[in-house]
KOLROKE-633175 format. One line per 2 residues: number of its first residue (from 1); their letters; for each residue x, y, z of C-alpha. Coordinates in Angstrom, 1 decimal, m for minus. Example, Ala and Ser with C-alpha at 12.3 -4.5 7.8 and 13.67 -1.06 7.14 Angstrom:
1> AS> 12.3,m4.5,7.8 ~ 13.7,m1.1,7.1 $
END
This chain:
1> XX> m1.4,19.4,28.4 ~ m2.4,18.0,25.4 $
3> XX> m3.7,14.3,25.5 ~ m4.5,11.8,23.0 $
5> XX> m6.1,8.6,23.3 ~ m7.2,5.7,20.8 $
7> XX> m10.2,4.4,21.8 ~ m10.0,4.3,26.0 $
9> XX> m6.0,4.1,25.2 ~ m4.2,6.9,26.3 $
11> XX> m1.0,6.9,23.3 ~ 0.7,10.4,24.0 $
13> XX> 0.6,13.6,26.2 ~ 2.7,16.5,25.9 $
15> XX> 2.7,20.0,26.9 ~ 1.6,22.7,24.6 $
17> XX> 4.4,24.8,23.3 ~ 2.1,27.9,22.8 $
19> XX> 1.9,28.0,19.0 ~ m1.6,27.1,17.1 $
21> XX> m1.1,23.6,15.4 ~ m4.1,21.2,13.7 $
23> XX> m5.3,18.2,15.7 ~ m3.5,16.3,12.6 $
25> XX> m0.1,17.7,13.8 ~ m0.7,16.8,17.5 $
27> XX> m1.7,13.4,16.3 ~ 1.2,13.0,14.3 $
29> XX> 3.7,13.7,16.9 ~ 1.8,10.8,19.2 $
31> XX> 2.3,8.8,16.4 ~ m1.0,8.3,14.8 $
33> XX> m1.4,9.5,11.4 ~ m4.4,10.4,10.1 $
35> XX> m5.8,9.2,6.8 ~ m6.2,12.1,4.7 $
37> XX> m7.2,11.4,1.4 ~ m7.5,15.1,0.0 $
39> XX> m4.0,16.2,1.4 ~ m5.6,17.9,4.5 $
41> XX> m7.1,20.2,2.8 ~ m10.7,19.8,4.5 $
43> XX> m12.1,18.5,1.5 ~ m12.8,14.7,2.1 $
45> XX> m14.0,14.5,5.8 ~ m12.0,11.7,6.6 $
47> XX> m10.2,12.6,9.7 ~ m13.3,12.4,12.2 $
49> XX> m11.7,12.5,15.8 ~ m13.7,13.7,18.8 $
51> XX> m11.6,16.7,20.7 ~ m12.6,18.8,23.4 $
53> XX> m11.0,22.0,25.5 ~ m9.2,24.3,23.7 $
55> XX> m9.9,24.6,20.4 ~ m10.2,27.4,17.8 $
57> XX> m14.4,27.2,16.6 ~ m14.8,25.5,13.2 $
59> XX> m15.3,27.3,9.9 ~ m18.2,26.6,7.6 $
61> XX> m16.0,24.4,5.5 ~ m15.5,21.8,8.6 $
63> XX> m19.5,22.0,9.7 ~ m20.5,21.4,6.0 $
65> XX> m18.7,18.2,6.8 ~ m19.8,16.9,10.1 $
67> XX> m23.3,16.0,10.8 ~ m25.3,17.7,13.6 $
69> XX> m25.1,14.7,15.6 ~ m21.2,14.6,15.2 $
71> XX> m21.0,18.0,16.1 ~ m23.2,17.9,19.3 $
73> XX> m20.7,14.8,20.2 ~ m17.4,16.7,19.4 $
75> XX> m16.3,15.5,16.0 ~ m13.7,17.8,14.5 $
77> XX> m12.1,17.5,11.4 ~ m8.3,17.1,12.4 $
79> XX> m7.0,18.8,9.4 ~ m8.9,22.0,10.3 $
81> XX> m9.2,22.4,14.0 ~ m6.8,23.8,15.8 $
83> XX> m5.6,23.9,18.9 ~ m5.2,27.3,20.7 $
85> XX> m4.5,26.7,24.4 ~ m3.0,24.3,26.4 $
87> XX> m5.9,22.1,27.8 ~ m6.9,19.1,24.5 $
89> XX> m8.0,15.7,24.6 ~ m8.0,14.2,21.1 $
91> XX> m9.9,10.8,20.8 ~ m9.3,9.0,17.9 $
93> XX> m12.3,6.1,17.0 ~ m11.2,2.6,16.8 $
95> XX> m13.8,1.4,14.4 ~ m13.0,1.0,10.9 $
97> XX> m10.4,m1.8,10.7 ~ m8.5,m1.9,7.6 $
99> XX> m9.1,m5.2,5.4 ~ m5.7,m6.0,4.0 $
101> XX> m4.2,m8.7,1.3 ~ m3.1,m10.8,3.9 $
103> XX> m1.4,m13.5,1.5 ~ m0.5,m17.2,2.5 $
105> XX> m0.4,m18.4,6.0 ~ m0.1,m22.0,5.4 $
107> XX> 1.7,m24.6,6.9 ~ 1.8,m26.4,3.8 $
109> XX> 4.9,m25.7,2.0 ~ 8.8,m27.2,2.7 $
111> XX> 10.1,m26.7,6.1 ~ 13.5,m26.2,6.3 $
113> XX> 13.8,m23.2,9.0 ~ 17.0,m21.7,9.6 $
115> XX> 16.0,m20.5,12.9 ~ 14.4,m22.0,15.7 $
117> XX> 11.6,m21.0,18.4 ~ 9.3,m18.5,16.8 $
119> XX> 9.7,m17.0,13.4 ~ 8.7,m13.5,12.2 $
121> XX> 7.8,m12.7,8.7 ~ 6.6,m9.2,7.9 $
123> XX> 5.6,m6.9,4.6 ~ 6.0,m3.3,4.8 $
125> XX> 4.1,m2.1,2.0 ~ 3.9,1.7,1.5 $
127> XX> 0.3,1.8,2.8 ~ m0.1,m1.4,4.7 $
129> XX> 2.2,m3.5,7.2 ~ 1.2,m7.2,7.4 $
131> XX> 3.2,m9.5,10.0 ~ 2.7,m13.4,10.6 $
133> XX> 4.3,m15.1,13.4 ~ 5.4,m18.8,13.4 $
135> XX> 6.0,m21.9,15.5 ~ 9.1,m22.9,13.7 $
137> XX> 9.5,m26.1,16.0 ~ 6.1,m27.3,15.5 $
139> XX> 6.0,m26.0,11.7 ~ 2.8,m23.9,11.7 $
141> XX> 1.3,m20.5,11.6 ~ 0.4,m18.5,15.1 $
143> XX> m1.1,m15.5,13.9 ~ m1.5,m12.9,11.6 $
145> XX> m1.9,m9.2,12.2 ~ m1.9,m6.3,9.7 $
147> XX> m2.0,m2.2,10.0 ~ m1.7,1.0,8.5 $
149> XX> 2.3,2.2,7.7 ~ 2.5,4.9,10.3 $
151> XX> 5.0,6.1,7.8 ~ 1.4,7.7,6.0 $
153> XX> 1.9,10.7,8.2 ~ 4.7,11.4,6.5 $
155> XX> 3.5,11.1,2.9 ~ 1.6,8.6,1.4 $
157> XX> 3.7,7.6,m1.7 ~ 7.0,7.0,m2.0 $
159> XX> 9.1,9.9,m3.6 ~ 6.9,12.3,m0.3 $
161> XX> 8.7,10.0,2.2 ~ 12.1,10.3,0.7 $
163> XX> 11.7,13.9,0.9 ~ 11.0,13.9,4.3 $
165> XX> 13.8,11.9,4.7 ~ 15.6,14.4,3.1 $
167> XX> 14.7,17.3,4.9 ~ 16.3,15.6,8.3 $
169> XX> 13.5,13.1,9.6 ~ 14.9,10.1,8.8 $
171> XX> 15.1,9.2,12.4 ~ 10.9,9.8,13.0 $
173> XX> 10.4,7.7,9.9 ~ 13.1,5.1,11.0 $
175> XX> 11.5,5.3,14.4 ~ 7.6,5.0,13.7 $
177> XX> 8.1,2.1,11.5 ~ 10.5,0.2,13.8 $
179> XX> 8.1,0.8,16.6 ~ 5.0,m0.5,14.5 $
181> XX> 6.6,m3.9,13.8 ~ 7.7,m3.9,17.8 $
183> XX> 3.7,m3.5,18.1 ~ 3.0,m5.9,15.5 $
185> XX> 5.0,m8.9,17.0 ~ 4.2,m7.7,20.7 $
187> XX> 0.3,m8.2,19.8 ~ 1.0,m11.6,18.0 $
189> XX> 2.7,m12.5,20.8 ~ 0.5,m12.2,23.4 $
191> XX> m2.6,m13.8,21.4 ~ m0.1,m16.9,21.1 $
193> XX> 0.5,m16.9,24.7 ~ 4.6,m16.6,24.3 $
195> XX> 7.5,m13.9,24.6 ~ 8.7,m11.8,22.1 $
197> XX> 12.1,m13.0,23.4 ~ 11.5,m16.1,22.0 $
199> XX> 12.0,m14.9,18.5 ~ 15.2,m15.9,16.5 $
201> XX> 14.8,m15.6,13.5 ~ 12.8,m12.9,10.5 $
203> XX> 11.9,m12.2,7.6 ~ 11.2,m8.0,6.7 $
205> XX> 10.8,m7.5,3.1 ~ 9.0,m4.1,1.2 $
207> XX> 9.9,m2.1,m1.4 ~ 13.7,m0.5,m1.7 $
209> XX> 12.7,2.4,0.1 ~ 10.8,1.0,2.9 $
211> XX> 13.7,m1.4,3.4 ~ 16.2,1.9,3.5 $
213> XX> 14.0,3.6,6.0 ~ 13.9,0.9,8.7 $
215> XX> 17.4,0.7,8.3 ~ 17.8,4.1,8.8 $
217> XX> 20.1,4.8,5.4 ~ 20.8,7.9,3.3 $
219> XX> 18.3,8.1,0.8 ~ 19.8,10.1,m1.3 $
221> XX> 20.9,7.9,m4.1 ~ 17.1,6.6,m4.0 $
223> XX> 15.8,10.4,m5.1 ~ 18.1,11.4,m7.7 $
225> XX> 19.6,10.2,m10.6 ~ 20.8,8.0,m11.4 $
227> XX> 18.5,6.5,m9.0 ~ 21.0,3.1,m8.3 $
229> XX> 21.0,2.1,m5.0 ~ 23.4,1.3,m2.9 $
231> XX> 22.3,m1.0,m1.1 ~ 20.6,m3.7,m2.4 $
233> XX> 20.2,m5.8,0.9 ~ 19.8,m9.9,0.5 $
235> XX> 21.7,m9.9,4.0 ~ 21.4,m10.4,7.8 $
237> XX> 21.2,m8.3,10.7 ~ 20.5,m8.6,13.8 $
239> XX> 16.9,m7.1,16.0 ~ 19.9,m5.3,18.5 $
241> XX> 21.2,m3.4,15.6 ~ 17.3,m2.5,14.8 $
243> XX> 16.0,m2.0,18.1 ~ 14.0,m5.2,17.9 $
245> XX> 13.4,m6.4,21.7 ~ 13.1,m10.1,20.6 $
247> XX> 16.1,m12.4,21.5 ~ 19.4,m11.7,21.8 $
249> XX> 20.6,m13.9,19.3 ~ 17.3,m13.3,16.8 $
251> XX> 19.3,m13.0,13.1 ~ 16.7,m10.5,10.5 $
253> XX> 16.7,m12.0,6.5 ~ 16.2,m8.6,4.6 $
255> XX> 15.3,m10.1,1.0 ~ 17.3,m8.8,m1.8 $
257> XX> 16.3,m6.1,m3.9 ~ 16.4,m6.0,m7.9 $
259> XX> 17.2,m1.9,m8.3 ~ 16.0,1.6,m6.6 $
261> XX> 12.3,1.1,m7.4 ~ 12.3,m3.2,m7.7 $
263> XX> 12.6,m4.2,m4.1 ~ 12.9,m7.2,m1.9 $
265> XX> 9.1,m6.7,m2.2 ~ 8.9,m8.4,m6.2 $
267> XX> 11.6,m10.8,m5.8 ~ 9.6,m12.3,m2.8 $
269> XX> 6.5,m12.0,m5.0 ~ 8.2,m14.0,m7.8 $
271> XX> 9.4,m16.7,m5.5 ~ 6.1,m17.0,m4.3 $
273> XX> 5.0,m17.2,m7.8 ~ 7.5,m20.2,m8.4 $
275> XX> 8.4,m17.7,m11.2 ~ 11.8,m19.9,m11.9 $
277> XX> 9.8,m23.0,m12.8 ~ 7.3,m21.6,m14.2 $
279> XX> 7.0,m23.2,m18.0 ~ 6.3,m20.4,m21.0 $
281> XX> 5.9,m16.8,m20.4 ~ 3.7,m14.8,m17.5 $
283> XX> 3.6,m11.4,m16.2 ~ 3.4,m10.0,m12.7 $
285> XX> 1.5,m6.9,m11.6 ~ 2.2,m5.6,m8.3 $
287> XX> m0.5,m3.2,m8.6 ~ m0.3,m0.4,m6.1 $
289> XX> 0.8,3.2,m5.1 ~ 4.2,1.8,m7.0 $
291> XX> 3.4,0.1,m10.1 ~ 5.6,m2.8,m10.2 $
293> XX> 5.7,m5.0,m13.2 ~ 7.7,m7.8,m14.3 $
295> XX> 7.9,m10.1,m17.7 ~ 9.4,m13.3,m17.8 $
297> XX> 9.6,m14.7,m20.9 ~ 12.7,m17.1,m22.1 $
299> XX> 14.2,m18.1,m18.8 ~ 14.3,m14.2,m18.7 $
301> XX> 13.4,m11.2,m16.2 ~ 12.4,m8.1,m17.2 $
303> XX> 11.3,m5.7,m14.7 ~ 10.0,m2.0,m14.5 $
305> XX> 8.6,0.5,m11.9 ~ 5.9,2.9,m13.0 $
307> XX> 4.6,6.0,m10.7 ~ 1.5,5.1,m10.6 $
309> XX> 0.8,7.2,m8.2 ~ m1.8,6.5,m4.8 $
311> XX> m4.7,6.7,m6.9 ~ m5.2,3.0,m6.5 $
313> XX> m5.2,3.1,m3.0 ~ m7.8,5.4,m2.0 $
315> XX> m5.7,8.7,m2.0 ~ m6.2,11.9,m3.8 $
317> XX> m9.5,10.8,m4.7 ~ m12.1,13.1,m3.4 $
319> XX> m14.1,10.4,m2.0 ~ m11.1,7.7,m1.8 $
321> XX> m10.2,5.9,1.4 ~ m8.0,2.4,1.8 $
323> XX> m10.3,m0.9,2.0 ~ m12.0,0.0,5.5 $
325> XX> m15.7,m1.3,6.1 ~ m17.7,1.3,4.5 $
327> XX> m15.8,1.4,1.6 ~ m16.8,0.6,m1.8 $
329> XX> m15.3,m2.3,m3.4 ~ m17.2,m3.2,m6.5 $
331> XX> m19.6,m1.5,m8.3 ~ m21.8,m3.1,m11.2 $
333> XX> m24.5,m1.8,m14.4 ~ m27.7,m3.6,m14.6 $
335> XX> m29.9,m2.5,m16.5 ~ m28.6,1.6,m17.2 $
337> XX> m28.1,1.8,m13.0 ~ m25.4,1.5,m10.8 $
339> XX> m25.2,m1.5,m8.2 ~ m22.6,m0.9,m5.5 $
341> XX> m21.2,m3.7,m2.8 ~ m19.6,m2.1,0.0 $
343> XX> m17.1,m3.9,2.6 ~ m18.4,m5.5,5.3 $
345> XX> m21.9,m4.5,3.8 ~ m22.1,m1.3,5.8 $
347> XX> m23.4,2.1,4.2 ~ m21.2,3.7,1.9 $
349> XX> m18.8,6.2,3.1 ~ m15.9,6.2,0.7 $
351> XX> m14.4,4.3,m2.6 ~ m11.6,2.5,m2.4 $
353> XX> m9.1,1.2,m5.2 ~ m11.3,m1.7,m6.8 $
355> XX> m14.6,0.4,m6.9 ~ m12.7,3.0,m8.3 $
357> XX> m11.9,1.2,m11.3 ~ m15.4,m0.6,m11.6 $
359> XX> m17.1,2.9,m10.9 ~ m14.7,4.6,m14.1 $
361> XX> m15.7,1.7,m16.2 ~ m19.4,1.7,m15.6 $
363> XX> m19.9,5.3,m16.0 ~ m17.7,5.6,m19.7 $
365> XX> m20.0,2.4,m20.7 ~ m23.2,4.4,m19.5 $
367> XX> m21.5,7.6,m21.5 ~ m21.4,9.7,m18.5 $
369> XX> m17.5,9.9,m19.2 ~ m16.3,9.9,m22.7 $
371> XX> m12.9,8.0,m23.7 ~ m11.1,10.9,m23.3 $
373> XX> m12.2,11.4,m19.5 ~ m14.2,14.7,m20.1 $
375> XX> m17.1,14.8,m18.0 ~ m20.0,17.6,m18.8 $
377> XX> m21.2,17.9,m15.2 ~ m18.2,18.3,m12.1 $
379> XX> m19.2,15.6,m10.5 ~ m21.3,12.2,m10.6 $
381> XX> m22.5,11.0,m8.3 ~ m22.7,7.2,m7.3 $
383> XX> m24.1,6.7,m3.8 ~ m25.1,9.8,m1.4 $
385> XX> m22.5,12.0,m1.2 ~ m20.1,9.9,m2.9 $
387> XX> m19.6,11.0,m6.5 ~ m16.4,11.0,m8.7 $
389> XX> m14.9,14.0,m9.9 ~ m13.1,15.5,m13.2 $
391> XX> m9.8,15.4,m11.3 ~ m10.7,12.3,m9.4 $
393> XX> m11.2,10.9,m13.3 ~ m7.6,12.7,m14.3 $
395> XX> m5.7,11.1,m11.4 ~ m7.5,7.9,m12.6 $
397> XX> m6.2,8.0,m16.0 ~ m2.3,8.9,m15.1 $
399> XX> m2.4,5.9,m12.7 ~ m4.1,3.2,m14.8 $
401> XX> m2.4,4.6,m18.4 ~ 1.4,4.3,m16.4 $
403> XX> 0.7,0.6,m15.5 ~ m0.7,m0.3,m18.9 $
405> XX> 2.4,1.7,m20.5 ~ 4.9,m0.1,m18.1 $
407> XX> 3.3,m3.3,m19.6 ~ 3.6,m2.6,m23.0 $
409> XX> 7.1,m1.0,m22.6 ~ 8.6,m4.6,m21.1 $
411> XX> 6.4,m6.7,m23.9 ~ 8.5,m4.4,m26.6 $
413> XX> 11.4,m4.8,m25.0 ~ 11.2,m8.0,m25.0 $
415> XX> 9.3,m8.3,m29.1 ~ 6.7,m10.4,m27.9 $
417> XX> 2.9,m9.7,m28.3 ~ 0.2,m10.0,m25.4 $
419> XX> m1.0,m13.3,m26.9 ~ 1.9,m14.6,m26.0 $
421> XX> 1.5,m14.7,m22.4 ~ 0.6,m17.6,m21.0 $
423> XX> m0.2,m16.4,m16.7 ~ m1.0,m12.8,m15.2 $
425> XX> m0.4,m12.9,m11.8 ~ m2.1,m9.6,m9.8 $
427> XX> m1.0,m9.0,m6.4 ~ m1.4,m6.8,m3.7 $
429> XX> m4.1,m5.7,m2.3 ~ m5.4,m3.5,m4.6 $
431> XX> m4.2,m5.9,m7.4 ~ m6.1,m8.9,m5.6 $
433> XX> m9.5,m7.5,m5.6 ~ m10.0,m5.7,m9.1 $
435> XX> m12.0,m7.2,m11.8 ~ m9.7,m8.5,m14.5 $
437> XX> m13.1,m7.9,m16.9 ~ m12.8,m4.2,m15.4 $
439> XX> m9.5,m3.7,m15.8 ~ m9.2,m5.1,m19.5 $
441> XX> m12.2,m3.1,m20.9 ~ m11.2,0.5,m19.0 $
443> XX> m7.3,m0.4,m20.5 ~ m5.5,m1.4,m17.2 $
445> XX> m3.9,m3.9,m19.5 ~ m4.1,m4.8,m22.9 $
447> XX> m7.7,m6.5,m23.4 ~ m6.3,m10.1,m24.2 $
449> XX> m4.5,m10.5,m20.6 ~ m8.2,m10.8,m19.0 $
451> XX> m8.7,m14.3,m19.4 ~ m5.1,m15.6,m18.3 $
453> XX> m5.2,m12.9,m14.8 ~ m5.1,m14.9,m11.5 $
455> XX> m5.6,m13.3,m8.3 ~ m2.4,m13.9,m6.5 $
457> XX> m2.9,m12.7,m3.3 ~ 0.0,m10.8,m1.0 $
459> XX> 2.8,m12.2,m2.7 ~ 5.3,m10.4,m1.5 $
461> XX> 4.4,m11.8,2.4 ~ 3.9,m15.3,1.3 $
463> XX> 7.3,m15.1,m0.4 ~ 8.6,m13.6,3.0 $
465> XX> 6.9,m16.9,5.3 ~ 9.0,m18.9,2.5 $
467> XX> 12.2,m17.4,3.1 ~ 11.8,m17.9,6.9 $
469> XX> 10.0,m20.9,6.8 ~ 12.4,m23.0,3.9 $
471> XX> 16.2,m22.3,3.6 ~ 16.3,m23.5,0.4 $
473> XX> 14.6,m20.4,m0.5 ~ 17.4,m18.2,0.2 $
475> XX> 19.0,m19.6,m2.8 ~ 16.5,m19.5,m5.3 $
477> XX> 15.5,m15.4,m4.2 ~ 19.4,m14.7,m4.8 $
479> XX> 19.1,m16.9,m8.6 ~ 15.9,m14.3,m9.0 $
481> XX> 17.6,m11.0,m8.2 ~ 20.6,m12.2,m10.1 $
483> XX> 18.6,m13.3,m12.8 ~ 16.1,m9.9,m13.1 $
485> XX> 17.4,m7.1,m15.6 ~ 15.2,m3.7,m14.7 $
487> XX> 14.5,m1.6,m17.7 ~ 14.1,2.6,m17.2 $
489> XX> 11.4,4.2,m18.2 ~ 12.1,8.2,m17.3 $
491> XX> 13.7,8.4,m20.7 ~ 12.0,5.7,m22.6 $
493> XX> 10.7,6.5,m25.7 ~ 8.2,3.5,m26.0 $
495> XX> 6.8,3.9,m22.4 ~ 6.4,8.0,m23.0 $
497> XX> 4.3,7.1,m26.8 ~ 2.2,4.4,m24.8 $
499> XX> 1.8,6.9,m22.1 ~ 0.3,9.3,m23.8 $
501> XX> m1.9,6.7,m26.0 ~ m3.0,5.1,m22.9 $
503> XX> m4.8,8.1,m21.5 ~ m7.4,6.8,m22.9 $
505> XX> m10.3,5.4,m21.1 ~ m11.0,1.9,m23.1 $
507> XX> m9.9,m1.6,m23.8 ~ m6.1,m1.9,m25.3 $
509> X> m5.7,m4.2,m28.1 $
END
């Protein structure tokens, strides 16, 4: 039998089918997805788990990346090991919480609920899942509670999930997201001392695709072109027709999406952004594995999607992880050496998406990296074992030179200059945290944005407690998708110059 267990928590046991699989596969079909920065390729070390019985004995590349303590105390690498009989016990660790964007929880806005009891609003971002649960009655927040998207197993962007989808698992990705926000409310529940039954109303926004996989829709017109979806939600359901055990009569508010790559997950962030009343022009950067972007300028929305790619969050980065303790966050130059801040101040075991970008910028201003992103050496190092690569450097450039060419592309579009925008809001998670300074002088943006960028924080949840929490905000999202025009970029001619122009490591005037 093969059991696994988080923490003391037994999740999943099954009997071995007789054909050698990694502890990552077993782990996925319990339901917990690794994080596996490198692609699984034993690369990054990042998939620690402590199993024991039979098990295949590890290769040189797995000890090279386990210490001698964490091999006397059966760590394996879960990409690597595999299992060869039919007696396992996986242990996955429980430490290393992830720190997420959390966004408003505040009790301080209009209360006009259109439910009653307790309210539900939830994000389900492509990495992250934040939920928040509410005492509509008594207007006020209960909790908050946050988590990996399980969905990760499955691919960590969004094109590798549609794929899946693709190839027939619709129903495990339908089915592992479902049963995470089940989990989710469950846990806020019982914190709060009341039922899950008593739940009638909610709020689920994310991206287009995220939205289509909980509902368990084709996918198809989400992967090919034309790329126009067919459902562009703004609508009820109900938790039965999910699988939602909450109450019977609980109604679900899925936001309305803008197109196939600008979901529910923008137009929440510009009504938390009050983007319809908001007086001159301003931008919005939804910063992430799905570069989101969106100009408003005239009583005007323009809006674009960039692939970006999971750089900015940690994955395909040698030494990348998401923002878990350990993690570097920011990294600084004083006086020709690097100063590094890590989360939660513990040693440094990774780099997530912020120190990324601060690391880039401090090593082309040293001259370790010239502008073009050629390095002399393979690797530099920045604290122990953690060092940056020359592909770690590439997969930086394509992800900051898309966002900076989706910026410039809607600004054309539109024939206004930078200097003509008056707010930058950043949110997200990764969005949140960066240093505007950062991002203007390694070309995130162009260089004159840095002084009007305002951390905004989760947007994209605080616009979902809105909808849940105000009524009146179900009208003004609708005047938002109506009102947002999304402009292509595939075949762009403007986004492909900037592109290419943008490569460049280096402020953008």
């Amino acid at each position: 039998m093969i059991r696994v267990y988080y923490g003391d928590t037994m999740v999943g046991q099954f009997p071995w089918n007789g054909e050698a699989c990694t502890l990552a596969q077993a782990l996925t079909n319990s339901g917990l997805g690794m994080d596996m920065p490198c692609g699984g390729r034993g690369r990054c070390g990042k998939c620690k788990v402590q199993a024991t019985g039979d098990i295949c004995p590890m290769d040189a590349q797995e000890r090279e990346k386990l210490t001698p303590t964490e091999i006397q105390t059966g760590f394996r690498l879960a990409c690597k090991a595999v299992i060869c009989g039919e007696n396992v016990q996986i242990t996955v660790p429980t430490s290393g919480a992830l720190q997420v964007e959390l966004g408003t929880v505040s009790g301080d806005m209009a209360w006009s609920p259109w439910a009653s009891g307790l309210g539900l609003s939830v994000d389900i971002g492509t990495t992250t899942v934040a939920a928040y649960l509410w005492d509509l009655d008594c207007r006020r927040p209960l909790g908050v509670s946050a988590c990996k998207n399980p969905q990760e197993c499955f691919g960590a962007d969004v094109i590798s999930r549609l794929e899946t989808s693709l190839k027939g698992e619709g129903p495990a990705l339908q089915a592992c997201i479902r049963q995470c926000l089940a989990d989710l409310a469950s846990e806020l529940c019982d914190k709060a001392e009341r039922s899950p039954r008593e739940i009638t109303g909610a709020v689920i926004t994310g991206n287009t695709s995220m939205l289509y996989l909980l509902c368990g829709y084709e996918v198809r017109d989400l992967a090919f072109a034309p790329f126009s979806a067919n459902h562009r939600f703004g609508e009820y359901m109900t938790a039965s027709e999910l699988g939602f055990p909450w109450n019977k009569d609980c109604r679900i508010y899925l936001p309305p999406c803008i197109s196939a790559y600008v979901g529910a997950d923008i137009s929440c962030g510009l009504l938390a952004c009050d983007v319809l009343s908001h007086p001159g022009s301003a931008l919005l950067a939804d910063v992430g594995t799905n570069g989101e972007i969106v100009l408003l300028y005239g009583g005007k929305l323009l809006c674009c999607a960039t692939a970006a790619g999971p750089a900015f969050e940690g994955v395909g980065i040698s030494c990348g992880s998401s923002a878990v303790p350990g993690a570097i966050d920011r990294v600084e130059l004083r006086d020709g050496r690097l100063q590094i801040h890590t989360i939660a101040e513990q040693p440094a075991e990774s780099l997530c998406g912020s120190g990324l970008m601060d690391a880039v910028n401090c090593l082309v201003q040293r001259g370790d990296i010239e502008d073009t992103g050629f390095m002399e050496t393979e690797a530099i190092p920045l604290s122990g074992s953690i060092a940056l690569t020359r592909s770690d450097i590439r997969a930086f450039q394509l992800a900051k030179s898309a966002v900076c060419a989706g910026i410039e592309t809607l600004l054309a579009t539109a024939g206004i200059s930078p200097d003509k925008i008056d707010t930058v809001w950043l949110s997200g998670g990764f969005g949140s945290k960066l240093s505007a300074d950062s991002a203007a002088s390694i070309g995130l943006f162009p260089a004159i944005l840095s002084e009007k960028a305002i951390p905004a924080g989760n947007t994209a949840a605080s616009g979902a407690a809105r909808l849940l929490c105000d009524s009146n905000a179900l009208i003004e999202i609708r005047k938002i998708a109506d009102l947002a025009e999304t402009v292509e970029l595939a075949n762009n001619p403007v986004f492909q110059e900037k592109f290419m122009e943008n490569m460049m490591l280096g402020e953008v005037r």
